[in-house]
C-alpha positions as CSV (number, residue, x, y, z in Angstrom):
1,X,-8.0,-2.6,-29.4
2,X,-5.0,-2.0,-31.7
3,X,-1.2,-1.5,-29.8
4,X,-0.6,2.1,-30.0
5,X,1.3,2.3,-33.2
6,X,3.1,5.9,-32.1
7,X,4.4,4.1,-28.8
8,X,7.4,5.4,-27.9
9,X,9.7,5.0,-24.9
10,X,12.7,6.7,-25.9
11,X,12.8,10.4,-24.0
12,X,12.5,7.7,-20.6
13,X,15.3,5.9,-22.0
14,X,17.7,8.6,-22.4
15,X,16.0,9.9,-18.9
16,X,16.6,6.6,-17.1
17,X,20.4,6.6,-18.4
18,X,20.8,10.4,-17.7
19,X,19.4,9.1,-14.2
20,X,21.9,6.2,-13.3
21,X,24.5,8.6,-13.4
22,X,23.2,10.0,-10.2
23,X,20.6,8.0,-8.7
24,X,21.2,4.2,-7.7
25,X,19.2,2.6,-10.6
26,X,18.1,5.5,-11.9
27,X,14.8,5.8,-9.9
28,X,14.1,6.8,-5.7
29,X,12.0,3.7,-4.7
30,X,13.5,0.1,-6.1
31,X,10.5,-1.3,-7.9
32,X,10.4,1.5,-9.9
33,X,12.8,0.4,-11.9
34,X,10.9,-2.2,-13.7
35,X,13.3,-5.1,-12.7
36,X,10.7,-7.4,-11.9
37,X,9.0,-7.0,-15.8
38,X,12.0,-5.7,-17.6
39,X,12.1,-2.7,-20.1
40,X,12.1,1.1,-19.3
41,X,10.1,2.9,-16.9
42,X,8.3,5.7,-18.1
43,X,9.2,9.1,-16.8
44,X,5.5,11.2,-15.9
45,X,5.5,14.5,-16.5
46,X,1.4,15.1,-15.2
47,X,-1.4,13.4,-14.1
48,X,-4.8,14.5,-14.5
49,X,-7.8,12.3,-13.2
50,X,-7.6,8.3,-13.3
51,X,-5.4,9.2,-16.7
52,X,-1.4,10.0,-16.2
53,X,1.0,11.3,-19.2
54,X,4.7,10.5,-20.3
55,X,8.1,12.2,-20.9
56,X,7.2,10.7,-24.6
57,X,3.6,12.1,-24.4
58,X,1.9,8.9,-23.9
59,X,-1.1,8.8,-22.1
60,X,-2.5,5.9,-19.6
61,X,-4.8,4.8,-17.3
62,X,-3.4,5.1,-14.1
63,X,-4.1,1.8,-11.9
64,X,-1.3,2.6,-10.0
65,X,-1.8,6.0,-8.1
66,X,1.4,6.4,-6.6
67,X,0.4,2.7,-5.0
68,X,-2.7,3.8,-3.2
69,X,-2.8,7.4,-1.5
70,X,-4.4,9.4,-4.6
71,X,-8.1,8.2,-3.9
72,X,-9.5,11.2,-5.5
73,X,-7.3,10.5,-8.5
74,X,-4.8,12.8,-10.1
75,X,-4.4,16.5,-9.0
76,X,-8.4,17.1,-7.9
77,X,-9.5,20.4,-6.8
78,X,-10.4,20.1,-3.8
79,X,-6.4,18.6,-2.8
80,X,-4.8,21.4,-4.8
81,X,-6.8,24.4,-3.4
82,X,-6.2,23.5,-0.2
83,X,-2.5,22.5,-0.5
84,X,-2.3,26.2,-2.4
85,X,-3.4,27.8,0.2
86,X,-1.3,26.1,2.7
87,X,1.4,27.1,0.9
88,X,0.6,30.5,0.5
89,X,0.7,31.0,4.7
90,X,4.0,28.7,5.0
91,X,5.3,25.2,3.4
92,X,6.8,24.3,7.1
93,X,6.6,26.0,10.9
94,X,8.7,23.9,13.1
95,X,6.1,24.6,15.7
96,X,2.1,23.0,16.0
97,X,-0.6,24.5,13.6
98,X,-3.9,24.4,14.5
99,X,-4.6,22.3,11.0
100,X,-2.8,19.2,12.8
101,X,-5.5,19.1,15.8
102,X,-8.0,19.0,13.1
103,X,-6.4,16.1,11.1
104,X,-5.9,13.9,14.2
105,X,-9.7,14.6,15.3
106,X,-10.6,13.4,11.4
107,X,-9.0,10.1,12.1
108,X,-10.3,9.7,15.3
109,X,-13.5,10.2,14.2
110,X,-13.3,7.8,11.1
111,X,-11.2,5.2,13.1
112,X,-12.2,4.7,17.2
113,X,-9.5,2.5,18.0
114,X,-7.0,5.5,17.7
115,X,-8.0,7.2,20.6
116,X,-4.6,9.6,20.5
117,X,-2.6,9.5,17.3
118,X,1.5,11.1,16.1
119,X,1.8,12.4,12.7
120,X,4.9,11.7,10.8
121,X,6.5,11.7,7.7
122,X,5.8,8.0,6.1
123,X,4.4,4.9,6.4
124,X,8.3,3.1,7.7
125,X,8.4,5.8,10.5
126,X,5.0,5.0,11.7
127,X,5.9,1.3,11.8
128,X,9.0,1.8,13.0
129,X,7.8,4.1,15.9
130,X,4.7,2.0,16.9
131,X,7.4,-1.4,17.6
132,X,9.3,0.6,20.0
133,X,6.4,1.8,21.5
134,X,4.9,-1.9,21.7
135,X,8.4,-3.1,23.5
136,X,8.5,0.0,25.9
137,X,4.7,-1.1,26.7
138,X,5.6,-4.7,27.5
139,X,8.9,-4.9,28.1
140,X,9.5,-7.5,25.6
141,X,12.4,-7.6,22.8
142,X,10.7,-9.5,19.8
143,X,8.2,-8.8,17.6
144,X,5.5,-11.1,15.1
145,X,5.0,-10.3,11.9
146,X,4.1,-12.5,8.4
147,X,5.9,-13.7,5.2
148,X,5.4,-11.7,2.5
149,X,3.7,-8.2,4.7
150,X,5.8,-5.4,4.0
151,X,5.9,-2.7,6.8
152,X,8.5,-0.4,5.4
153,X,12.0,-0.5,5.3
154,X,12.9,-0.7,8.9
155,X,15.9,-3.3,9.7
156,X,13.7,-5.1,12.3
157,X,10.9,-5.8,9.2
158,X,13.3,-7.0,6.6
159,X,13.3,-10.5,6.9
160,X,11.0,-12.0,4.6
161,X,9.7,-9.0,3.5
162,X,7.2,-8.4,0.4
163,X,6.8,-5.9,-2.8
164,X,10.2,-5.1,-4.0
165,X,12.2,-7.0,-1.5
166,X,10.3,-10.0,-3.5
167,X,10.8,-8.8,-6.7
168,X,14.6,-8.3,-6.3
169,X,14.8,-11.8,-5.2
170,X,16.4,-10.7,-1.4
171,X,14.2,-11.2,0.6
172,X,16.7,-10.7,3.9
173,X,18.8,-7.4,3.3
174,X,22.0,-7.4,3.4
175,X,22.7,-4.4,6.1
176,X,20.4,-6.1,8.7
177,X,22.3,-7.1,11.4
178,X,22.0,-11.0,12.3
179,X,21.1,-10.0,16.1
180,X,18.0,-7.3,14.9
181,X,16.5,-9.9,12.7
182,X,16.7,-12.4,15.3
183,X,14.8,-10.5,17.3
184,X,11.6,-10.8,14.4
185,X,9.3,-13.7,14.4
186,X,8.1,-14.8,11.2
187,X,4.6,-16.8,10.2
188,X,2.5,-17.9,7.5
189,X,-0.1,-14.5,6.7
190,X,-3.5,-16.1,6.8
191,X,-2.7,-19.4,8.9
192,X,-3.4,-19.4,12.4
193,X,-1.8,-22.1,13.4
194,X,1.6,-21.1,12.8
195,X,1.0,-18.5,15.0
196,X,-0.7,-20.3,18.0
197,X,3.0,-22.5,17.3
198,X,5.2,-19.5,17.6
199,X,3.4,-18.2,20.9
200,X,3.3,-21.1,22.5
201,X,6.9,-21.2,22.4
202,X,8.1,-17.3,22.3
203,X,4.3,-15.6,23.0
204,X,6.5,-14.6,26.3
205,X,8.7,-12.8,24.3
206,X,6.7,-11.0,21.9
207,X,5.7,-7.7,22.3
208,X,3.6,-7.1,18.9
209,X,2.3,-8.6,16.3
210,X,2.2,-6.5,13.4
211,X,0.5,-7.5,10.3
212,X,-1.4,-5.9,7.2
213,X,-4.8,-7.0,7.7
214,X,-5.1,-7.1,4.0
215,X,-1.9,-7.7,2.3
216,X,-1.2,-5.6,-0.2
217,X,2.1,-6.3,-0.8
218,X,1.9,-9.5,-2.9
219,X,-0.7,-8.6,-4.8
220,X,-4.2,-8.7,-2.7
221,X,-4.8,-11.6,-0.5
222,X,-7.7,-11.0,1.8
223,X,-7.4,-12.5,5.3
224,X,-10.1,-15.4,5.5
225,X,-12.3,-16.0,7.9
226,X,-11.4,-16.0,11.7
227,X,-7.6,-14.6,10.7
228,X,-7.5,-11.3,11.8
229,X,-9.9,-11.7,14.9
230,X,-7.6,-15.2,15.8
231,X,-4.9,-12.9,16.2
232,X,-6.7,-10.8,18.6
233,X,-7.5,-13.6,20.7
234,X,-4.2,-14.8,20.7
235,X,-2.1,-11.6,21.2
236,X,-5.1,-10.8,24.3
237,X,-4.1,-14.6,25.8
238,X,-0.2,-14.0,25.6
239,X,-0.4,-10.1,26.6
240,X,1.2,-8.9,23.1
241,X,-0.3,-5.7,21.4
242,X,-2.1,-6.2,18.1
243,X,-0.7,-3.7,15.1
244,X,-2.4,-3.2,12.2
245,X,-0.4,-1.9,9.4
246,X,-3.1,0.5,7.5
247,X,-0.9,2.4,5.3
248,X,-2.4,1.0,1.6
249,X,-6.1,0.3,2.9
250,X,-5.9,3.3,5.9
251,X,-9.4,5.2,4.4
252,X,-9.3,3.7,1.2
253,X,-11.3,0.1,1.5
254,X,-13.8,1.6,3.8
255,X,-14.5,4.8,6.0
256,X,-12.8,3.0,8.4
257,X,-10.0,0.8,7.0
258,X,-10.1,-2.8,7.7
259,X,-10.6,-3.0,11.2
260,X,-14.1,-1.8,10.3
261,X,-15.2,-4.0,7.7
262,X,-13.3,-7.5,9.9
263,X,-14.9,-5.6,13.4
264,X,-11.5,-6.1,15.0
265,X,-10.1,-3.3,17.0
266,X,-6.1,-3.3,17.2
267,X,-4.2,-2.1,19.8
268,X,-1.8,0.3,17.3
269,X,-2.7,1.7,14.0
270,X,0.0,2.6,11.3
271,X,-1.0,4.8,8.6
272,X,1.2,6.2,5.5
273,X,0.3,7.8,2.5
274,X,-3.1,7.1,2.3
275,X,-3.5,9.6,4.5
276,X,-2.0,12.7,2.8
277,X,-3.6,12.9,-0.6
278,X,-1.1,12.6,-2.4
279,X,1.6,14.4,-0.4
280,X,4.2,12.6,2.2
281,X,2.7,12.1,5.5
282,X,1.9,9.1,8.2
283,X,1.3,8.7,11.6
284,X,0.3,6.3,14.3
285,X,-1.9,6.0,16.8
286,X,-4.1,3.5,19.1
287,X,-5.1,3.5,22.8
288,X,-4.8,6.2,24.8
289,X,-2.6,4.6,27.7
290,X,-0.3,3.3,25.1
291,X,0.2,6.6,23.2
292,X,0.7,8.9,26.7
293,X,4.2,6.5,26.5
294,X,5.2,8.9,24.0
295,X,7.5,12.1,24.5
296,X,6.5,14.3,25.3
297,X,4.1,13.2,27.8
298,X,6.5,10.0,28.0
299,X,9.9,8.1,28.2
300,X,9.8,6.7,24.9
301,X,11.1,9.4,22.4
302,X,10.0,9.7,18.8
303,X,10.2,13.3,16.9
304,X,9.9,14.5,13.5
305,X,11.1,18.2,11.7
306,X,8.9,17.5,9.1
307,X,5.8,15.9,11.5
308,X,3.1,17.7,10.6
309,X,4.1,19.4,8.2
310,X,1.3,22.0,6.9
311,X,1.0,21.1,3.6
312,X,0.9,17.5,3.8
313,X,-2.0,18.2,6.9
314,X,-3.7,20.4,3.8
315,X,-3.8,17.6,1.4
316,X,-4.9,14.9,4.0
317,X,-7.5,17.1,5.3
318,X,-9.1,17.8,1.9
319,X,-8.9,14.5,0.6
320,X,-10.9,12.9,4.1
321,X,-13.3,15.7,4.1
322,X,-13.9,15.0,0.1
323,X,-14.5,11.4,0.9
324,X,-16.5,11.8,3.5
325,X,-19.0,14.7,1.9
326,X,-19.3,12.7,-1.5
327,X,-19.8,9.2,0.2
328,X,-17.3,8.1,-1.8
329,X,-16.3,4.5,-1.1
330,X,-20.0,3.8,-2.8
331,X,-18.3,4.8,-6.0
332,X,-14.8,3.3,-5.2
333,X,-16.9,-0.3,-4.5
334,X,-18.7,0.2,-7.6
335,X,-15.3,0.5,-9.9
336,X,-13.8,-2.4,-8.4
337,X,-16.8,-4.4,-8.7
338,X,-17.1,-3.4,-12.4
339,X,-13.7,-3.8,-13.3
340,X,-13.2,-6.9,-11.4
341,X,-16.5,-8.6,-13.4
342,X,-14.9,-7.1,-16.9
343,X,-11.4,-8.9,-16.0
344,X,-13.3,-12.1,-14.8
345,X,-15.3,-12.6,-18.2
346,X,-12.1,-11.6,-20.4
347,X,-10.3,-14.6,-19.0
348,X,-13.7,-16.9,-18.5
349,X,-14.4,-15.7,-22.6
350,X,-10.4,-17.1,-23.5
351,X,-9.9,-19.6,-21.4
352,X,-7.1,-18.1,-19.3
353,X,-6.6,-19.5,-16.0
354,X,-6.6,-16.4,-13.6
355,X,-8.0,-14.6,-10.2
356,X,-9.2,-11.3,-9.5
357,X,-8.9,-10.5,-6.1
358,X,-10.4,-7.1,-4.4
359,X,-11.6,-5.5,-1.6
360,X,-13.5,-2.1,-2.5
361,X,-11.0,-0.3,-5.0
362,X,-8.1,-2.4,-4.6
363,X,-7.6,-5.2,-6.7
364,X,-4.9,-7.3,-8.6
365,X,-4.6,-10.5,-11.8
366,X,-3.0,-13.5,-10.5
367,X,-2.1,-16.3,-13.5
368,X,-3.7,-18.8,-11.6
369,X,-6.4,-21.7,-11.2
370,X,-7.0,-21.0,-7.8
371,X,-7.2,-18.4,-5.4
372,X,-4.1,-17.0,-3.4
373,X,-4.7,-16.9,0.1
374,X,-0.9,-17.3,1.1
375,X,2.7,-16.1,-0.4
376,X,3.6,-19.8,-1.3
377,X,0.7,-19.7,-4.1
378,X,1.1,-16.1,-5.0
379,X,4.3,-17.8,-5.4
380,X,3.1,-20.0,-8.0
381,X,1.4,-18.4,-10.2
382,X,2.7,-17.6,-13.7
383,X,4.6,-14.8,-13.5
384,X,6.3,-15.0,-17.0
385,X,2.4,-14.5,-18.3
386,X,2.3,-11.8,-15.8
387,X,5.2,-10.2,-17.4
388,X,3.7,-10.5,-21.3
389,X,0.5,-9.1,-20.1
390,X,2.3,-5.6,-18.3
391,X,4.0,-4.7,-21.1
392,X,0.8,-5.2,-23.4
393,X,-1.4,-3.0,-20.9
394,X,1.6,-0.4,-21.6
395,X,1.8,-0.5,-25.2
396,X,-2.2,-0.2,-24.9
397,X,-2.1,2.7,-22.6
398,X,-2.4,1.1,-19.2
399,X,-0.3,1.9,-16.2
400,X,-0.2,-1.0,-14.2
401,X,2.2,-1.7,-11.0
402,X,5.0,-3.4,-12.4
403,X,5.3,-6.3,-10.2
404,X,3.1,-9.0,-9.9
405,X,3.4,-8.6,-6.2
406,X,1.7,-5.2,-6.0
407,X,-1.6,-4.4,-5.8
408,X,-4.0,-2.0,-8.0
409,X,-5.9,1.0,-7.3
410,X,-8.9,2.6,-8.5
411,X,-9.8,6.6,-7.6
412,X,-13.3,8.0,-7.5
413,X,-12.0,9.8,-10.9
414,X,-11.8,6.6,-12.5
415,X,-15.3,6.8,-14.9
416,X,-17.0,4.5,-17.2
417,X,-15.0,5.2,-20.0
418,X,-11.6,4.8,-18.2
419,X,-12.2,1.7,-16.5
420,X,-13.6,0.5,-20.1
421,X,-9.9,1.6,-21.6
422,X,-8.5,-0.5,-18.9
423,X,-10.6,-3.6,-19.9
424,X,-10.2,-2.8,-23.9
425,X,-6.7,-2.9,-23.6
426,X,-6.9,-5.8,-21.2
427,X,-8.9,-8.2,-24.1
428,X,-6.3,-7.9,-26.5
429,X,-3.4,-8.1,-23.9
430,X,-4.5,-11.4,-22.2
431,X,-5.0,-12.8,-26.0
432,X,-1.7,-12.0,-27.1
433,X,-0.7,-14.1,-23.8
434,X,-1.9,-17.0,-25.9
435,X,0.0,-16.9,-28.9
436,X,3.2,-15.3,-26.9
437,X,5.4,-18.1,-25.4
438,X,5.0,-17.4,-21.8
């Protein structure tokens, strides 16, 4: 497959300059701004099924989905109707709709360790809310969480966080005060033992342990084997609560997120966008005794304008019912599995050291002769090839994230002929890595 002779990038670029006039970088969200990969960002304009379209009219395939939450792909019918319609009674109440109640039933049902659950606007208040929930629970100031898991932007999380925190080389915000951070625990995601280390010295301080049971954030490292259910054993022998961070894999990697595929049941669930189709929604939630801590019923306050907000509740509700009625994580498995074996032979066919990593629909390409299980060798692996092959997927119509520390995404929309775009373009890409000093 030939580079797209009629690429063009040059409405973004005047966009993108128009932009850091009034926008700090020009873009909302920092790894949006192509640091990490260099060039310009393109601007979208529409999506339309795995496919999304350019200021410039360029079209691509879309493995990034607005990183995870547009599992139907782009703009489906079932998301739209139903966000319409919301709209048409109200876009926001200030007072509890009935659509709510059946939202929070719909992830009771698909999840059983959220026996009560708190909508709210995004994925950093959920995290941020469940902490201080965890410290009003057990009285204890710190909190556990791994190198390289991001959990939103809260201070108390930004101290070795992942993503774009990474991929801006600052890891540790400035902002942060000294005394917050001090109050966060850091250890190596996917090794045990430098938990059991850290709890056998500060367990008596620790309140949670927070940690994305597939980490998302730096590509996709899977947990291995006895990780996630070593923390349960560890947090229920040092009385701290277990939080999983859900917000990429929520519904996505299975009808139940990750704690049903690993079996382990968490204390807390935090959910984000995955949750709301497409639109800006999150919420928490876990066991019952821990949740009735929560204002109303309790002393430890949390409240939200925007909580619930109608059309958000719309969007999420379509998207789960879709999933559900249409069995879809069958045809998410089956995309990854494809693309994943298409990627594996491209690179086995040329030579190229690499790794495809994925979990149902949710994938990424380390440059690497091993596999990544921990942030020190997603560390490692050749990111200058990394940066060659993005902008050849872009100049051959593929929208990937542009950081080697994100992870991809694949939507029930994504058919034979897209996914076969995506590996097209990904046979010439990977051989112009060859020839292109990397």
């Amino acid at each position: 497959m030939d580079i797209d002779p009629l690429f063009d990038l040059s409405r973004s670029e005047a966009l993108l300059a128009r932009a850091k006039d009034v926008i700090p970088g020009g873009v909302n969200s920092p790894v949006r701004a192509f640091r990490s990969v260099g060039g310009t960002p393109p601007f979208m304009v529409r999506g339309e099924g795995p496919w999304i379209f350019d200021e410039d009219g360029n079209r691509y395939a879309d493995l990034v989905l607005s990183y995870g939450p547009l599992i139907l792909g782009h703009a489906p019918k079932a998301v739209r109707d139903a966000v319409s319609d919301a709209l048409g009674r109200g876009s926001a109440f200030g007072a509890p709709t009935t659509a709510e109640i059946e939202l929070a039933e719909t992830i009771r049902r698909f999840k059983p360790s959220v026996e009560q659950v708190r909508l709210v606007n995004s994925g950093t208040e959920a995290t941020m809310a469940a902490i201080r929930l965890a410290r009003a629970a057990t009285g204890r100031p710190c909190i556990l969480k791994f190198d390289g898991n991001y959990h939103g932007h809260g201070d108390s999380f930004l101290v070795k966080a992942g993503s774009g925190a990474l991929t801006q080389g600052a890891p540790d915000s400035p902002g942060v005060p000294k005394e917050v951070a001090g109050l966060t625990l850091v250890a190596t995601y996917n090794d045990l033992a430098s938990v059991e280390a850290l709890m056998a010295t500060r367990g008596s301080d620790v309140a949670a342990v927070i940690v994305e049971p597939l980490a998302g954030n730096i590509g996709c490292v899977l947990p291995v084997p006895g990780f996630l259910e070593g923390l349960r054993t560890l947090c229920d022998r040092h009385g701290s609560l277990l939080i999983f961070d859900e917000v990429m894999t929520g519904f996505r990697v299975a009808r139940g997120g990750c704690q049903e595929l690993w079996k382990v049941r968490p204390d807390l669930t935090c959910m984000g966008k995955v949750i709301g189709g497409g639109l800006p929604v999150g919420a928490y939630g876990g066991r019952r005794d821990l949740m009735q801590r929560v204002a109303p019923v309790g002393d430890v306050y949390q409240a939200g304008t925007m909580s619930g907000n109608p059309l958000a509740v719309a969007g999420g509700l379509a998207m789960l019912r879709t999933l559900e009625a249409t069995n879809a994580w069958r045809t998410l498995e089956d995309a990854g599995a494809y693309l994943q074996a298409g990627l594996e032979n491209i690179l086995d066919s040329l030579g190229i050291p690499g790794q495809v990593p994925r979990q149902g629909s949710m994938l990424c390409l380390y440059f690497s002769d091993k596999p990544c299980t921990t942030l020190a060798e997603v560390m490692a692996t050749d990111r200058a090839r990394f940066t060659a092959f993005f902008h050849g997927m872009l100049r051959r119509g593929v929208f990937l994230p542009p950081s080697p520390f994100e992870c991809w995404f694949l939507s029930t929309a994504h058919d034979d002929a897209a996914l076969d775009h995506v590996l097209d373009a990904a046979r010439s890409a990977l051989r112009d890595t060859m020839s292109t000093a990397v």
